[in-house]
C-alpha angles and dihedrals in degrees: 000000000000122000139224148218131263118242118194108223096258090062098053127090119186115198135168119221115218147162140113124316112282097014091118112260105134089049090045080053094050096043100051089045092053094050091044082058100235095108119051104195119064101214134192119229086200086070089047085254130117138113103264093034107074119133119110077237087050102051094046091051098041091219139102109252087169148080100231130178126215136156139215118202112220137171086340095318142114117219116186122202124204104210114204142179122257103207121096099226084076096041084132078071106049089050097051080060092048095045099061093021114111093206132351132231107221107210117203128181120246090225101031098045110183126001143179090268096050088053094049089048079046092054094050095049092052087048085059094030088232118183108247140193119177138212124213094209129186097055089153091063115104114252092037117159114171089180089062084044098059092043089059090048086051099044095032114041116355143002092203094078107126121187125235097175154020134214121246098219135338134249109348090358103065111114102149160325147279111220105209088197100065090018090239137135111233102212116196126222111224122242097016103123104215104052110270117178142185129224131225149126116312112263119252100243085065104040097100089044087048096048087051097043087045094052092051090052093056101041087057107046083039081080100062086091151007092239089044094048084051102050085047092050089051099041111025096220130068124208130253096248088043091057095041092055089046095045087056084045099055096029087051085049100049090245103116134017107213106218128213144192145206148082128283093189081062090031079224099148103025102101097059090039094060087042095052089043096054095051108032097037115098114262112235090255087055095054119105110283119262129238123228136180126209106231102243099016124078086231128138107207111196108223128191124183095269129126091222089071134099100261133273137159125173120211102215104171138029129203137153132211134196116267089009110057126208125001124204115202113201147184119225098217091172141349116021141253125226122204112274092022117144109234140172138249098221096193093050100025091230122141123233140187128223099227114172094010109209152190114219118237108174098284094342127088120208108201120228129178095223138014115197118203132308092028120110122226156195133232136156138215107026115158111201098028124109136166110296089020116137117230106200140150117288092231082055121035117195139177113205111198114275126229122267117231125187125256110263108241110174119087143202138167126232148181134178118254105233130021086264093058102044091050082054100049102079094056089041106053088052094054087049087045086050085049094046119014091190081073125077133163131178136163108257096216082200096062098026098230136112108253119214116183135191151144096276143342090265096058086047087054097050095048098054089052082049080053097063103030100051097029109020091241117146120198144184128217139220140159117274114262108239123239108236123183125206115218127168127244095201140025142272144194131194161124129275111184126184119195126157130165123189098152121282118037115002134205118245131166133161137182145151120226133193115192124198134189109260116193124280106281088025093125114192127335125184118193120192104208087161103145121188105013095284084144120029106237097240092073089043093091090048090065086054091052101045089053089052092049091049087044087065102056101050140214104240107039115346104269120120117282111232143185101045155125131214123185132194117222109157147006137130125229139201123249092226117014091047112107137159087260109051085048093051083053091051085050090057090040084053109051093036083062106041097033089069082054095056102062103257123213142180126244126196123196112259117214124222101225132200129188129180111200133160112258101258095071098050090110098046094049095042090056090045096052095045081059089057093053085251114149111210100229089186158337133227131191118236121183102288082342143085132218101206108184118197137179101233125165111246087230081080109040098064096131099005097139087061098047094047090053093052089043090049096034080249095308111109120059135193152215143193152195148176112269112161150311117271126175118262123250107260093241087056099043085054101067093033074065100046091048092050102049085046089053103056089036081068088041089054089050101040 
């Protein structure tokens, strides 16, 4: 195995890299990390390779469906990027890079400008006040405009976007860039793989844009300090190195997003992207503090990347790999870890050992004998350890605070294909689940089905063919089954009477019942109104029972009948023959034959849904959900968006997020909960009915 070089902390930087599908972060990666030298292959993501895209899923998508780390050296630094996917359907992964980033690099497309993706990644790195710069990327493509590009980012994310450079030309055109820092056009020469450039004057054609584009830069920067604002005022012109100073200020403050341009397919632009982010990025010991608790004691402990700190290392992804096992990505937040030191699990309270201590890059792991804080690291085999786990010193246990993933909202139901498959499933979903914890799955012993859950049916997709590549599981899928009640809407009153005779001693039970609507939501109520003795109170609870057990099995189709209460009046019972059982019995007899009376209906669980959807598709989606019996409860403005919420039954929504992005070209999403039960229209009900007599008719056969 190869090995790396050790970064003190002031020379690392940790950025994730972020922005909507297709808008070229993994190539802008790859390309920063193959000019830096550290990697030594150039790789195209359109042909499904490139350092930091390996996965077999990866390659016949042609998309990242993974945090992955890398890292570029440059002038005596080590930069690790955090590569994530831009569609919504991974946004566990996206957080986990925001969680442990000290700043993020928001990628946008030069033809696509701003999209729903770049506005979620947005969104996370508000919620963490992470320093930002962005990079408008692609400015080969045809159709490139930096200048749209830079509107969007102004009207649709931040006006604190400032400008460093400009592009010299667009499309086919592009052939360089102006640096608004040293006031020099970056010429690049055509056919030299790692971004050489030469320098020179800028050329004429630019000169007003570039004295517009100057002027907002200073002002701008002019602003960092009183003593800065004056020179500015008095000279009209501030230094490189001034501006440099004042750009790390402000970007470290929140107060201005540098913004970048160039191509990674060309490499045109890397070199002064690594440069700039070397010197205007925050340094670990300038990120935000972090928080820790001490296990057993209600104390908060304040932590900065230094070595000199208690340590504490988050583990913020799990993966596992054939012939290696499973692999913990973490984050150092203070101290430091050498290769071979015995740690602790401070959730669990294992011990573990760092064997083989690493660096990531892409697929590949450097190994290093000690990573100081604020560097992100590798290591196999560990045997307690999980995602958000802390990994800390056994004479000072501390939690760091964990990341927080979405609920995973989109279901399907699946089964293995063969007997082999299905004894396999249980151990294998929970390793996918360790791997992605945006993705769940469990056997609903009610509906009899496997459950897998996720963020969206492309991430479902993805994980079964993870199933069968990594673990050799094959599964078929099927929609979920839905979980229908029965209630009443009436009431009833009757006899159940249990008597049987075989010689000896004999079973006898009976009870009258009377059974009444409760409110939605009322669940089960059991009234004794015995009087009398008619019935001893000791077999009093069997009826009870017996109710309850009937209850579960239905009328009129065999789900459980909720939102009820039955009350028992009257009976007689036998001094000899009388037991729990045959009362129990009586208690079934009973409620088969009074719930018919009572007007029985069917209930079917009603989603809340919210969608969030640019304006522009209000209309489409609106129509769509009142197909789908859905009733819109509200709408609420958002910027240029709308949150329309809506009431609509889970019967309609299988496959909902697929058909919303087609409906919005990807850019509406959606999310649901449970809201209540409703009955179910009769037409409906009809044909739940019909499917479930007809199912259990084939169970019955098969």
């Amino acid at each position: 195995m190869a090995f790396a070089k050790e970064f003190a902390t002031e020379k690392i930087r940790s950025l994730a890299v972020l922005g909507h599908g297709g808008s070229g972060k993994t190539a802008l990666i790859d390309a920063l990390c193959f000019v830096s030298g550290t990697s030594k292959r150039h790789g195209d993501p359109a042909e499904g390779h490139a350092l930091t895209m390996h996965t077999p899923e990866e390659a016949a998508h042609q998309i990242s469906i993974q945090l992955t780390p890398a890292f570029a050296e440059h002038d005596d630094h080590k930069i690790n990027f955090l590569d994530t996917p831009g569609y919504l359907d991974f946004t566990g992964e996206a957080l986990s890079a925001v969680r442990v980033a000290d700043s993020a690099l928001i990628v946008v497309g030069a033809t696509s400008g701003v999209e729903v993706g770049t506005e979620r990644v947005w969104e996370y790195c508000e919620a963490r006040a992470l320093p930002r710069l962005l990079f408008v990327s692609m400015m080969d493509k045809e159709h490139a405009d930096f200048e749209r590009a830079y509107q969007e980012i102004k009207e649709k994310l931040t006006n604190k976007a400032v400008p460093v450079q400009i592009p010299i030309g667009e499309g086919e055109e592009f052939r360089g860039i102006v640096n608004l820092l040293t006031e020099k056009a970056h010429i690049f020469k055509k056919g030299t793989p790692n971004g050489a450039f030469e320098e020179g004057e800028v050329p004429g054609e630019l000169r007003e844009q570039f004295n517009e584009y100057k002027t907002e830069l200073q002002e701008t920067l002019a602003t960092a300090d009183e003593a800065l604002l004056d020179k500015y005022l008095e000279q009209g012109h501030i230094s490189r190195d001034e501006a440099i100073d004042a750009l790390h200020r402000l970007m470290g403050q929140g107060e201005v997003c540098p913004l970048f341009c160039g191509s990674a397919r060309l490499t045109y632009g890397m070199r002064t992207l690594l440069t700039e982010i070397v010197e205007v990025c925050p340094r670990p010991s300038e990120a935000r503090p972090e928080h820790a608790a001490r296990p057993g004691i209600d104390q908060q402990v304040e932590l900065s990347a230094s070595d000199d700190g208690p340590l504490a290392a988050l583990v913020f992804k799990t993966t596992t790999e054939p012939h290696v096992g499973e692999l913990s990505f973490f984050k150092v937040m203070s101290g430091s870890v050498e290769n071979g030191m015995e740690i602790l699990n401070a959730v669990n309270q294992e011990s573990e050992k760092l064997g083989h201590l690493s660096v990531p890059l892409g697929k590949e792991r450097l190994e290093v004998a000690r990573l100081h804080a604020g560097d992100i690291g590798v290591v196999a085999k560990l045997k307690h350890t999980h995602t958000n786990d802390t990994l800390c010193s056994k004479d000072r246990p501390l939690r760091l605070a964990a990341i927080e993933f979405p609920d995973p909202d989109i279901a399907i139901a699946i089964r293995g294909v063969s007997r082999n498959d299905e004894d396999k499933l249980g151990e294998v979903l929970q390793r996918l689940h360790e791997e992605d914890s945006t993705f769940t799955a469990e056997f609903n012993s009610e509906l009899h089905q496997t459950i897998a859950r996720g963020l969206g049916e492309l991430h479902l997709d993805i994980q079964i063919e993870r199933m069968k590549r990594k673990y050799n599981v094959s599964v078929e899928t099927e929609a979920p089954k839905i979980a229908y009640r029965e209630t009443i809407a009436g009431t009833g009153e009757g006899q159940g009477r249990f008597k049987k005779q075989t010689g000896g001693r004999g079973q006898f039970g009976d009870c009258w019942i009377r059974v009444k609507p409760l409110p939605r939501g009322g669940g089960y109520e059991f009234k004794d109104a015995i009087k009398g003795g008619v019935i001893p109170g000791k077999f009093i609870p069997s009826v009870n029972k017996g109710i309850q057990e009937a209850a579960l099995k239905g009328i009129l189709a065999g789900y459980p009948l909720v939102d009820f209460t039955a009350e028992c009046f009257d009976g007689s019972f036998h001094t000899v023959d009388s037991s729990d059982i045959a009362f129990q019995l009586a208690a079934s007899l009973a409620f088969n034959k009074v719930v018919p009376q009572a007007r029985p209906v069917l209930l079917e669980p009603v989603m809340e849904v919210s969608v969030t959807t640019p304006d522009e598709y209000v209309g489409d989606i609106m129509g769509d959900l009142t197909q789908r019996r859905g009733k819109v409860s509200g709408m609420e403005p958002r910027d240029e968006r709308t949150v329309i919420r809506a009431l609509v039954p889970e019967a309609e929504l299988y496959k909902y997020a697929a058909a919303l992005r087609a409906m919005t070209q990807g850019r509406a999403y959606h999310t649901r909960t449970l809201a209540s039960y409703e009955q179910v229209p009769d037409q409906e009900a009809q044909k739940v009915i019909a499917d479930r007599k007809q199912e259990k008719e084939g169970a019955q056969h098969a």
